[in-house]
C-alpha positions in Angstrom: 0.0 0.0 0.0 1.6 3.3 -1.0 2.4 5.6 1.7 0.2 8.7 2.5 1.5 12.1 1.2 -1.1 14.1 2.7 1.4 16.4 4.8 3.5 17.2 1.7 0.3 18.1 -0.4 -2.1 19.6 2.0 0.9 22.8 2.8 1.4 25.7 0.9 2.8 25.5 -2.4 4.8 29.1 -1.2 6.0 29.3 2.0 6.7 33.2 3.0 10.3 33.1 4.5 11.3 35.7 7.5 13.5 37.2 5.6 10.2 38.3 3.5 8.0 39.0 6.0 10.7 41.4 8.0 11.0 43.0 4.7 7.5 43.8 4.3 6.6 44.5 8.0 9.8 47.0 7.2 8.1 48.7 4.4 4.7 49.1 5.7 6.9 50.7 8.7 8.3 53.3 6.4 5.7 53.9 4.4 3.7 54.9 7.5 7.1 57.4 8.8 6.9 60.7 8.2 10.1 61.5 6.0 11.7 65.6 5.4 10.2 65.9 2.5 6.5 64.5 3.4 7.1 67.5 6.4 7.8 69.8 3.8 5.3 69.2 1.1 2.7 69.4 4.2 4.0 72.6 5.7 3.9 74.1 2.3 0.6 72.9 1.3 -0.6 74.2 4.9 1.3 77.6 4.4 -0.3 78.2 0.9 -3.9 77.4 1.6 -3.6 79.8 4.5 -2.4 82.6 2.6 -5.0 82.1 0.0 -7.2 82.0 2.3 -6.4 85.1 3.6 -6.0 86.9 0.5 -9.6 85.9 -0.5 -10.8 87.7 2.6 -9.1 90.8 1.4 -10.2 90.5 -1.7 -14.0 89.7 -0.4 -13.4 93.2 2.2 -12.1 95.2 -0.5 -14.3 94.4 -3.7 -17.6 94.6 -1.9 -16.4 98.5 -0.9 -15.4 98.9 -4.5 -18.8 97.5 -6.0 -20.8 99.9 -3.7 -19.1 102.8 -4.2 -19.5 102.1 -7.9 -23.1 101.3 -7.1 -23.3 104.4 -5.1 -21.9 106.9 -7.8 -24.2 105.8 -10.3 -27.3 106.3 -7.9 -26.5 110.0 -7.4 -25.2 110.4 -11.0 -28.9 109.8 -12.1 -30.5 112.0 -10.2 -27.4 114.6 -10.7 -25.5 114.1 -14.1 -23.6 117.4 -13.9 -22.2 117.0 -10.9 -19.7 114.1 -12.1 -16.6 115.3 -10.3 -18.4 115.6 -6.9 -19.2 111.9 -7.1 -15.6 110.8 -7.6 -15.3 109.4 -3.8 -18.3 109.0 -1.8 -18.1 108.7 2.0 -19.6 105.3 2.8 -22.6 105.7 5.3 -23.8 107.7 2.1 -23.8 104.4 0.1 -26.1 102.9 2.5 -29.3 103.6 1.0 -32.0 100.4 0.8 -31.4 100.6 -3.2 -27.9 100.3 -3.1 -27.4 97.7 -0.7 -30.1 95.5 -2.7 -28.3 96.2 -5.7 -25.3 95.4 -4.3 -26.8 91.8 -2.9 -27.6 91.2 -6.5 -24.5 91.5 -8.1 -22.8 89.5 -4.7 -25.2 86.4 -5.9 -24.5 86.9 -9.9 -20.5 87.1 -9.1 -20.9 83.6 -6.5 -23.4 82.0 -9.6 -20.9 82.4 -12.6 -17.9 81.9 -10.0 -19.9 78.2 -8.9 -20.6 77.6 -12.9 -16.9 78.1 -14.2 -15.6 75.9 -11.5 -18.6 73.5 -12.1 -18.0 72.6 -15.3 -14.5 73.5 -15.5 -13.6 70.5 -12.5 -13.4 67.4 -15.1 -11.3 69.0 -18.2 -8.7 70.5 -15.8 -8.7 67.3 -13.6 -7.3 65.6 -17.1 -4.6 68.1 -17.6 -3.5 67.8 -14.1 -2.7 63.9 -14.9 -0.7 64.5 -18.3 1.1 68.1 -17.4 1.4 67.5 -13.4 0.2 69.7 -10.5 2.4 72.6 -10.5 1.8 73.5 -14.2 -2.2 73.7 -13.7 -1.2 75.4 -10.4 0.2 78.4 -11.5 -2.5 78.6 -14.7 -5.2 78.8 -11.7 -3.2 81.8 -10.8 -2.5 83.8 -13.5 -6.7 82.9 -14.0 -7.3 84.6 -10.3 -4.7 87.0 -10.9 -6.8 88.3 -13.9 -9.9 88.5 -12.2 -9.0 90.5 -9.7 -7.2 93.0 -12.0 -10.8 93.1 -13.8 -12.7 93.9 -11.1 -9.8 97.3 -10.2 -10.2 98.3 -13.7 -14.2 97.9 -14.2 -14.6 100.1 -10.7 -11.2 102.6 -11.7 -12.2 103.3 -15.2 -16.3 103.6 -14.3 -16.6 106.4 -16.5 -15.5 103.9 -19.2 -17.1 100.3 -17.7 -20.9 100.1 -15.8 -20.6 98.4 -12.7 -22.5 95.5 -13.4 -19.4 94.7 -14.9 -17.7 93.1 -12.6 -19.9 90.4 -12.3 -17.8 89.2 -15.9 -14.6 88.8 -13.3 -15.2 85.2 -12.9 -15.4 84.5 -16.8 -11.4 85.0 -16.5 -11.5 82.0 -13.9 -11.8 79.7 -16.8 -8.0 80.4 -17.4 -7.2 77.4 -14.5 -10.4 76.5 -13.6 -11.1 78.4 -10.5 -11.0 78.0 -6.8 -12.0 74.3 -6.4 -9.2 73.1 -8.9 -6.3 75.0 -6.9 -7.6 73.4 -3.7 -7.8 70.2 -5.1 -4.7 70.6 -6.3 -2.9 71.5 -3.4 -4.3 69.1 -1.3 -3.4 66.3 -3.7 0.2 67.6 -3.9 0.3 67.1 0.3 -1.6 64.0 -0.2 1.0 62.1 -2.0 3.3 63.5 0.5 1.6 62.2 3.4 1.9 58.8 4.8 -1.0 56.6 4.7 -1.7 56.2 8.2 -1.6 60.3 8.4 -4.2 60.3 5.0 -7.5 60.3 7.3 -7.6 64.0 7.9 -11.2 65.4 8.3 -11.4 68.8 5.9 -13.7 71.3 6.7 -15.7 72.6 4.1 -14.7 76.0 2.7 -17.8 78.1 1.9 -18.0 80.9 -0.7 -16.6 83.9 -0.1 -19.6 85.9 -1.7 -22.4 84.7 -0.2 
């Protein structure tokens, strides 16, 4: 009777050796280490979103004065038309009026509506050139796009002899050059991402809400 070979057949083909298992214990221990430049991809990341964050507010502070002082002088240009030079620089509680300030709301919720619709439809394309031309590239198109729209908005309420002040509300048209606000986020925190080790990846992100509403 032939002898039984159940031991041999019933084991693993493969046997892992320890030598293997160290080595992958070893890499799932560096892969969860933060390494120099991890630490400085996140303290960039963090340092940049901060800054734009803070430069948004500025922006918000400063282009809502703008808007309702354009608002304002064309209010009292209509009931006065000669008196153009008088109107250059209103004082603000002036600009106050129930009119103005609802005017004002309006053109708030049309700049947040085509802001929302450019970076809408604008998320998928620019996602596709951020996997064939890399991060940084789309990156600093986003900018030059943000850049441009706020240099619209200075020259719309400047030159308001030359532009009405409804607009500015076309600011957010130049958006489309990067894709607008939610691409540069996105960006940024994908850049820190990739950075980050995957046990440090479960970070709860606030939602950032719109500056104009």
């Amino acid at each position: 009777m032939p002898a039984s070979d159940d031991g041999p057949e019933s084991s693993p083909l493969l046997q892992a050796s320890d030598e293997d298992a160290e080595s992958r214990e070893q890499q799932k221990a560096d892969v969860s280490k933060w390494t120099k430049v991890a630490i400085q991809n996140a303290a960039l990341a963090a340092t940049f979103l901060v800054l734009y964050a803070f430069a948004d507010i500025l922006r918000y502070i400063s282009t809502i004065r703008l808007v309702e002082l354009g608002i304002c002088r064309e209010h009292f240009l209509q009931r006065d038309p000669q008196s153009e030079e008088d109107y250059r620089n209103i004082p603000e509680h002036l600009c106050k009026l129930p009119s103005i300030q609802q005017r004002l709301a309006h053109l708030r919720g049309y700049l947040a509506a085509l802001e929302a619709i450019v970076g809408l439809i604008l998320t998928l394309p620019y996602g596709l050139l951020v996997d064939r031309f890399g991060e940084r590239l789309v990156a600093g198109i986003n900018v030059v796009g943000y850049l441009l729209s706020c240099a619209w908005i200075i020259v719309v309420c400047y030159c308001w002899q030359v532009f009405p002040i409804w607009s500015v509300v076309l600011a957010p048209l130049f958006r489309i050059i990067g894709g607008g606000s939610p691409i540069l986020s996105s960006i940024i925190y994908s850049i820190a991402a990739k950075s980050t080790p995957d046990s440090s990846r479960q970070v709860i992100v606030p939602p950032r809400s719109h500056p104009w509403i």
